[in-house]
C-alpha positions in Angstrom: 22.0 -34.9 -70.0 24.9 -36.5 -68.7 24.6 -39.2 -65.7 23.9 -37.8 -62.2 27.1 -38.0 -60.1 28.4 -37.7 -56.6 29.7 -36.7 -54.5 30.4 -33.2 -54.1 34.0 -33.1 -55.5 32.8 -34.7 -58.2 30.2 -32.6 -59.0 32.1 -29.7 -59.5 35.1 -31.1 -60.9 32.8 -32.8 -63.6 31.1 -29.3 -64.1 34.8 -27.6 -64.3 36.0 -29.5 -67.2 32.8 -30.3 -69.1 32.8 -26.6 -69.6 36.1 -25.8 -70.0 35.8 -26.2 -73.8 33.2 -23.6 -73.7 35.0 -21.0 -71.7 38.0 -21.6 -74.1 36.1 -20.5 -76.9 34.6 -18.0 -75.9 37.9 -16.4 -74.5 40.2 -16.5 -77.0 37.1 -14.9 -79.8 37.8 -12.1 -77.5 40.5 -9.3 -78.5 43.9 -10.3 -77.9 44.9 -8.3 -75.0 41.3 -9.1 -73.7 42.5 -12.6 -74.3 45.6 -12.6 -72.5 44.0 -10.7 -69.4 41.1 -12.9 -69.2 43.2 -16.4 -69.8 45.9 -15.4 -67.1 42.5 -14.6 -64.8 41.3 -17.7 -65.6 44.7 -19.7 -64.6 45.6 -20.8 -67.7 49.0 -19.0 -68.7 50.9 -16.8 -66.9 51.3 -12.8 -68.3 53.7 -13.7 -71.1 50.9 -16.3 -72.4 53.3 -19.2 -71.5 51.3 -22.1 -69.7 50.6 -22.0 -66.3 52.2 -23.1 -63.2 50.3 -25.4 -61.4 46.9 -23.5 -59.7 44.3 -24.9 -57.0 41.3 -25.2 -59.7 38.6 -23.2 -60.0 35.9 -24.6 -57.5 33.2 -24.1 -60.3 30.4 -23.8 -57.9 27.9 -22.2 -60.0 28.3 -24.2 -63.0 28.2 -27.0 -60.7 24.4 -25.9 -59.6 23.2 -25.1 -63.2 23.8 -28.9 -64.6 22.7 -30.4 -60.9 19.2 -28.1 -61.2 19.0 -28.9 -64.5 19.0 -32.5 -63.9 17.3 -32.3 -60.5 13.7 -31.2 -62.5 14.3 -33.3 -65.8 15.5 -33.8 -68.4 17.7 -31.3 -71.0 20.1 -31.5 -73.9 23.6 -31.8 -72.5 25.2 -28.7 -75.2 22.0 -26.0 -74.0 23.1 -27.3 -70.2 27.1 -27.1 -70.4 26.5 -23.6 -72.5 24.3 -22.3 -70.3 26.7 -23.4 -67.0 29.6 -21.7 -69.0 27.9 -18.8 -69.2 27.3 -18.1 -65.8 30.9 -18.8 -64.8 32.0 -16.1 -67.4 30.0 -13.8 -65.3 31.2 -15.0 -61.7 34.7 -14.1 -63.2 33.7 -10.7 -65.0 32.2 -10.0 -60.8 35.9 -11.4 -59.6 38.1 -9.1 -62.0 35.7 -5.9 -61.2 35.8 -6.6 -57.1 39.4 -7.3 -57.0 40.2 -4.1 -58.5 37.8 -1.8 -56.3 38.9 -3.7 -53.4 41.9 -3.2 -54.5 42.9 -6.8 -53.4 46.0 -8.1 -54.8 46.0 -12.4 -54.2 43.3 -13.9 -55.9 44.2 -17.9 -56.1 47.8 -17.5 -54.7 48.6 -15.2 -57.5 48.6 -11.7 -58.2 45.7 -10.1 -59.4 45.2 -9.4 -62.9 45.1 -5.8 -62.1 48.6 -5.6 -60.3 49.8 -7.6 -63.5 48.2 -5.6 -66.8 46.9 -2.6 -65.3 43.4 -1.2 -63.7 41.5 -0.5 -66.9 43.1 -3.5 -68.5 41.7 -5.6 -65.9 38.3 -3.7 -66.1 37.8 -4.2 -69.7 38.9 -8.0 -69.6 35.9 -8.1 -67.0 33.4 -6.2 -69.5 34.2 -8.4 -72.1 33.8 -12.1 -70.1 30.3 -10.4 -69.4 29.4 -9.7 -72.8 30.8 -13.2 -73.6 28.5 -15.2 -71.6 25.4 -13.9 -73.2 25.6 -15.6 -76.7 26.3 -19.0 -74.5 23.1 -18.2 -72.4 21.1 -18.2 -75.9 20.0 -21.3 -75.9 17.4 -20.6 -73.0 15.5 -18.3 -75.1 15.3 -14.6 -73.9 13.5 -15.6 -70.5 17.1 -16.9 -70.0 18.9 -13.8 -71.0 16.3 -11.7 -69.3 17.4 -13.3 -66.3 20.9 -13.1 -66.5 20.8 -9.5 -67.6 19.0 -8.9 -64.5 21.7 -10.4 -62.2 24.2 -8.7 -63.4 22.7 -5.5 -62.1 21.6 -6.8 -59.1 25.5 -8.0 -59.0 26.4 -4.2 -59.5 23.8 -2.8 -56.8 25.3 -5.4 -54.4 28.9 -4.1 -55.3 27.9 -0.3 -55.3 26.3 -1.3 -51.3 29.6 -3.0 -50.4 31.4 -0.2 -51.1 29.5 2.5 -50.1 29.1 1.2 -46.8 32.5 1.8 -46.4 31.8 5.7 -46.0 29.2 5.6 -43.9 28.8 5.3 -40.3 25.6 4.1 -39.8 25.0 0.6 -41.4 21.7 -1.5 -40.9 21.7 -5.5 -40.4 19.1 -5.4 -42.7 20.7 -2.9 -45.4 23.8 -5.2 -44.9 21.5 -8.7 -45.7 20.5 -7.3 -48.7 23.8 -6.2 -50.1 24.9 -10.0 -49.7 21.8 -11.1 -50.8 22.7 -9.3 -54.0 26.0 -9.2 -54.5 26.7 -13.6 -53.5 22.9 -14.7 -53.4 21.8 -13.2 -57.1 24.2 -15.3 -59.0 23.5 -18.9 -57.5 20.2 -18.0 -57.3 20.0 -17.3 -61.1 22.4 -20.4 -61.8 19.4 -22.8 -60.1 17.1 -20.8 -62.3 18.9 -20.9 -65.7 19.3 -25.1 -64.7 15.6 -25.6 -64.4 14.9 -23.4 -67.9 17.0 -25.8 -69.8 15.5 -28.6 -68.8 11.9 -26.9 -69.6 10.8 -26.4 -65.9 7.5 -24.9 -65.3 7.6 -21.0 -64.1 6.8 -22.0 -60.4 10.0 -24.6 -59.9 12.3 -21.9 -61.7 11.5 -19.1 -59.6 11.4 -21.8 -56.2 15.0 -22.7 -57.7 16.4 -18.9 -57.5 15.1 -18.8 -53.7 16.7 -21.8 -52.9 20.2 -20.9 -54.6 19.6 -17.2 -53.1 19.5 -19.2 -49.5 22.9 -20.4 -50.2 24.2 -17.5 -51.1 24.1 -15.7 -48.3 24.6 -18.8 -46.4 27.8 -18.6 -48.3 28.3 -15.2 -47.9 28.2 -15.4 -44.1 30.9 -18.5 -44.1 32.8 -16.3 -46.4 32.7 -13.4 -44.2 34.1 -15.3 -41.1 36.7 -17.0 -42.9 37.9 -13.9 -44.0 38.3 -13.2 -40.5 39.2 -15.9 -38.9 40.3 -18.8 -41.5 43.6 -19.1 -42.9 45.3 -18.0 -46.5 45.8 -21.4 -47.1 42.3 -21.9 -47.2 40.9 -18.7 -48.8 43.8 -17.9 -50.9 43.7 -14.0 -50.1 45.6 -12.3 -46.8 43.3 -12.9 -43.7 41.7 -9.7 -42.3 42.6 -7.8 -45.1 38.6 -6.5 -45.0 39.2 -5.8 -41.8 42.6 -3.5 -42.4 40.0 -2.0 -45.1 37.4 -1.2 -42.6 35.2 -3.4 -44.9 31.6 -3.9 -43.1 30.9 -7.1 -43.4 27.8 -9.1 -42.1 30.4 -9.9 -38.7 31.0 -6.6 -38.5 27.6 -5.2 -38.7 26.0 -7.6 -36.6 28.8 -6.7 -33.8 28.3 -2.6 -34.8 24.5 -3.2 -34.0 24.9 -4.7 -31.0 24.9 -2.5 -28.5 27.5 -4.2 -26.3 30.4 -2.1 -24.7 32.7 -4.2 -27.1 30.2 -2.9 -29.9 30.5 0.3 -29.3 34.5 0.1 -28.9 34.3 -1.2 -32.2 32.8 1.5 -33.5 35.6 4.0 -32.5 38.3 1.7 -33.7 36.6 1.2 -36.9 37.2 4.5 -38.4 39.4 5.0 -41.0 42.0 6.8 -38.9 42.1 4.5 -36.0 45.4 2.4 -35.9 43.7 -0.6 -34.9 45.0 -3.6 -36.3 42.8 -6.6 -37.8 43.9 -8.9 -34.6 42.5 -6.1 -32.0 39.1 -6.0 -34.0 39.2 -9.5 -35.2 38.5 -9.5 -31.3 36.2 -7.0 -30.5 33.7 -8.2 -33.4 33.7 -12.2 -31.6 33.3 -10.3 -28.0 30.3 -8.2 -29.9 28.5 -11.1 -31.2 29.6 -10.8 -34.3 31.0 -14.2 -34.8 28.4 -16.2 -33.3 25.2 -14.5 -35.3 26.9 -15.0 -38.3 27.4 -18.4 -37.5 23.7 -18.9 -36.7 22.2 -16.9 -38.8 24.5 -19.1 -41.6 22.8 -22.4 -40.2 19.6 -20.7 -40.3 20.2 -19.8 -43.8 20.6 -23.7 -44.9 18.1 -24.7 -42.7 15.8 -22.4 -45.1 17.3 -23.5 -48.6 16.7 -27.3 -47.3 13.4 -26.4 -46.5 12.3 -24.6 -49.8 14.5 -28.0 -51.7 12.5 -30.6 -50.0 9.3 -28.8 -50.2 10.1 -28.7 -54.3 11.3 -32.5 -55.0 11.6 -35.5 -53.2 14.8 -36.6 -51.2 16.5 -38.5 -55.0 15.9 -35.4 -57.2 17.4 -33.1 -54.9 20.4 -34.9 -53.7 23.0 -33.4 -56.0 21.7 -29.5 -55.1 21.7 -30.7 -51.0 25.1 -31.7 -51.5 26.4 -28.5 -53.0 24.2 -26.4 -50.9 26.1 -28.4 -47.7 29.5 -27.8 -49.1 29.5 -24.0 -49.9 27.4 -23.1 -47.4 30.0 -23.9 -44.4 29.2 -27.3 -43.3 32.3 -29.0 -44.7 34.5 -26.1 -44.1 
């Protein structure tokens, strides 16, 4: 394995382009219009294959836990490890290519979508085929490793089909709303940690400990997401602010502030409907007067109080400092 390094930034820069050669190779063995969908997903050209302008990078964040779980519980050859961590990101961005186009979002990175560019079912068949990509890579881990991963993805796709069905319905539970984002963010990390630990030969016990612990960040994540996407800025989540709430997405804000049973709950409510012509300001508002804002902010701190808990009852303090420090940055604490 390669050295341990630090700090954060570091960590996932190191994991971006120690994959990068992987993720190159598998991409362009796909099709050629798969190819050019995928690539210009990925940031590397734009949709006449020409090279890229310049693009924030890819944060890398699950790659970045597969190679720090990995070294975190000993020790594993550096090819199975960068593989395996390219793998996963192949499926994070066969997720991103699916959501953007049922969401119908159209920024993704400060650029179009790849759907507004080369079409819905081009976009959905570049996704299918990153997915069906990433499994060769995740060979190395034997078929507990594929089992895994094959079982995230549909966990990924129960967590989309909740997202979006809650949409239509007018009842929504706190608890039916946890484990959508359980599924649809927390899955995926948590499998990363797991995937990390079986290259490195990890006994069943820490593997499965390591999928709680990344499923804690998750939807520690998840939460941070969901109030950024209300309240941060473009600059800092690359897609239009409130645009889930001009979508009357329910999100774990806006669920927590629908449950409530405030007056500025149930206000909420009646402007939430799809043919209220309530703006994302005017509910932006009513979810923080709800409590929407500030139990998603607690119940995110609460969440990585938990996924510290489960890391330092797993390893000492040195094994798990480069998985604390990942946990700390995506999970909202240096946001």
């Amino acid at each position: 394995m390669p050295p341990a390094i630090h700090p954060t930034a570091e960590l996932t820069a190191h994991a971006r382009s120690s994959i990068e050669p992987f993720l190159r190779a598998a991409v362009d063995a796909l099709p050629p219009r798969m190819r050019l969908v995928a690539g210009y997903h990925l940031g590397w050209w734009d949709p006449d294959n020409s090279p890229a302008s310049a693009l924030p990078p890819r944060k890398a964040v699950r790659p970045a836990f597969v190679l720090a779980s990995a070294r975190a519980v000993g020790d594993a050859p550096a090819e199975e490890v960068l593989s395996t961590a390219a793998a996963v990101e192949l499926v994070h961005n066969f997720t991103l290519l699916h959501d953007d186009v049922m969401d119908r979002d159209r920024l993704r990175r400060h650029r179009p979508t790849a759907w507004t560019i080369f079409g819905t079912a081009d976009a959905l068949l570049a996704g299918d085929a990153l997915q069906a990509a990433a499994f060769p890579l995740v060979g190395p881990v034997g078929i507990e490793g594929s089992t895994r991963l094959a079982a995230c993805v549909a966990e990924l796709c129960e967590g989309q089909h909740a997202d979006l069905a809650f949409e239509n319905l007018d009842e929504v539970s706190l608890e039916s709303c946890l484990a959508m984002a359980e599924a649809k963010t927390g899955a995926l990390l948590g499998c990363a940690c797991a995937l990390g630990a079986l290259t490195a030969g990890a006994p069943p016990e820490t593997v499965d400990a390591l999928d709680r612990f990344g499923r804690a960040v998750g939807l520690a994540f998840q939460l941070t997401d969901d109030l950024l996407g209300i309240w941060g800025t473009q600059d800092r989540t690359g897609k239009p602010v409130g645009a889930d709430l001009a979508a009357r997405k329910k999100s774990l804000p806006v669920v927590a502030a629908l449950n409530s049973g405030t007056t500025a709950g149930r206000l909420l409510r009646s402007r939430y409907r799809s043919d209220s012509s309530a703006g994302p300001e005017e509910l932006a508002h009513l979810v923080e007067q709800a409590g929407g804002r500030a139990w998603a902010t607690n119940h995110a701190a609460a969440q990585r109080d938990r996924s510290t808990k489960l890391l330092t009852d797993l390893m000492n303090e040195r094994a798990g400092r480069e998985l604390r420090a990942l946990a700390t940055a995506i999970a909202g604490r240096e946001r």
